[in-house]
C-alpha positions in Angstrom: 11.7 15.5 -5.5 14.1 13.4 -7.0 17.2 15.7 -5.1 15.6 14.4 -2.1 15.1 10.6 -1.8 17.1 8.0 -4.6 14.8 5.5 -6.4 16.1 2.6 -4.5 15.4 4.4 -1.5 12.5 5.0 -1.9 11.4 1.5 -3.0 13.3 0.4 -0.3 10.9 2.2 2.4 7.9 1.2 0.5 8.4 -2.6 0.9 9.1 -2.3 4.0 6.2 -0.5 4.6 4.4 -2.8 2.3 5.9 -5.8 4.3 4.4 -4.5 7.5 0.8 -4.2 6.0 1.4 -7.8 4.9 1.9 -8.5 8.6 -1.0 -6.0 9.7 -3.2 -7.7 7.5 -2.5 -11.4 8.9 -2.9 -10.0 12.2 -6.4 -8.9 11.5 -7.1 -12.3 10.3 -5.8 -14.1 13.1 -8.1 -11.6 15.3 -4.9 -9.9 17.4 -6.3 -7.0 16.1 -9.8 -6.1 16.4 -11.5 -5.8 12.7 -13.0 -2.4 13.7 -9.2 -0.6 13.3 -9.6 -1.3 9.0 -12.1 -1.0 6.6 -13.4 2.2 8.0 -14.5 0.2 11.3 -17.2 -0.6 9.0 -16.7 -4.7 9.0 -19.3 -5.2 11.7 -19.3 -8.9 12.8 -19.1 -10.8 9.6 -16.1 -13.5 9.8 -16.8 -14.0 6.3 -16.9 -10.1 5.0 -14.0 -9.6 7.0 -12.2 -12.7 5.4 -12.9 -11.8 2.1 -11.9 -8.4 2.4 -8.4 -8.6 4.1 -7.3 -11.9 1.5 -8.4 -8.7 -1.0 -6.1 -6.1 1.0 -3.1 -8.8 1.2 -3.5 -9.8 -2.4 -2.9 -6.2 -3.3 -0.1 -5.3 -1.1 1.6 -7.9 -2.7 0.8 -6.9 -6.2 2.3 -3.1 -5.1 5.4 -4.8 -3.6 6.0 -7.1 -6.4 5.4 -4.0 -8.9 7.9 -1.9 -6.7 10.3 -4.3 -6.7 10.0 -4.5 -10.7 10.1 -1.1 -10.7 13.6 -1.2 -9.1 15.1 -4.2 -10.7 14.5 -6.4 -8.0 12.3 -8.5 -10.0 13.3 -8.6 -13.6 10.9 -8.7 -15.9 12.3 -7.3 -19.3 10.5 -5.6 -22.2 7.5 -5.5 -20.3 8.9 -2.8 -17.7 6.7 0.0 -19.2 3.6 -1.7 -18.2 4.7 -1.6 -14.6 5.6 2.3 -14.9 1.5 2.6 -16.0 0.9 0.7 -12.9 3.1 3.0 -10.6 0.4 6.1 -11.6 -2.4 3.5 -11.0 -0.8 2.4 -7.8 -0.4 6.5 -6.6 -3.9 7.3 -7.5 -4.8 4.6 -5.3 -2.5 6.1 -3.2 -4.6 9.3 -3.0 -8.0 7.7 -2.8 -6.5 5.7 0.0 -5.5 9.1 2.5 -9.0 10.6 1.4 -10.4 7.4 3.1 -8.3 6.9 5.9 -8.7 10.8 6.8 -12.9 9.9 6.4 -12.5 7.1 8.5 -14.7 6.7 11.8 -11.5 4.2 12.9 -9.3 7.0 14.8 -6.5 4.0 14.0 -7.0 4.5 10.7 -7.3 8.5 10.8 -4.2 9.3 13.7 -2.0 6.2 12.3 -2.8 4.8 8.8 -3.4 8.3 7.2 0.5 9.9 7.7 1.8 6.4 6.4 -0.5 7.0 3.6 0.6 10.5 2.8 4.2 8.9 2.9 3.8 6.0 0.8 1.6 8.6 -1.9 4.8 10.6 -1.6 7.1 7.7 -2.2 4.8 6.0 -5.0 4.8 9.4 -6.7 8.5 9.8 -6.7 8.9 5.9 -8.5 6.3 6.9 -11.0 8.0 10.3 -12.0 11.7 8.1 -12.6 12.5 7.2 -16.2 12.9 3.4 -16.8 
């Protein structure tokens, strides 16, 4: 994998990717789009529920970017880098458990659109955790 797509590449792709689920996700909040295209369409009608839940999605799609970027150098962080290379295998194994949960999805947003960028960004993660700090 790594004679296909650099590091930086590759972390390069995932913030951006990251950066457009930040947007996503503030776009559900501000209701432009409907709260039945995330979670599963399993929100139902609770402003609340669906608050709560989307601060929680945000919140972590930063913490992947910001460990992506550390990752990469982007951040520098120092002797503490091996830390973030644990949380790179954490952060694919979400990654996984993510596609199986878009592809179970009764959203077909979630199955036809959020489940290939999925695969991708398991893919990518996968290919930061596997590099050598």
């Amino acid at each position: 994998m790594k004679k296909f797509i650099s590091t930086k590449l590759a972390a390069n792709i995932l913030l951006a990717i990251y950066g457009l689920l930040v947007i996503f996700h503030l776009l559900v909040l501000a209701q432009v789009i409907p709260p039945d295209t995330v979670w599963g369409g399993q929100i139902g009608d609770s402003p609340t529920e669906l608050v709560v839940f989307e601060m929680i999605a945000l919140i972590t799609v930063v913490f992947f970017a910001v460990t992506i970027a550390i990752k990469v150098d982007y951040i520098k962080v120092g002797r503490f880098k091996k830390v973030f290379n644990i949380l790179l295998w954490i952060i694919f194994v979400y990654s996984l458990l993510n596609i199986v949960g878009n592809f179970l999805s009764i959203s077909s947003i979630e199955t036809l659109l959020f489940l290939p960028v999925s695969i991708v960004v398991a893919l990518l993660v996968f290919r930061l955790a596997i590099e050598k700090s």
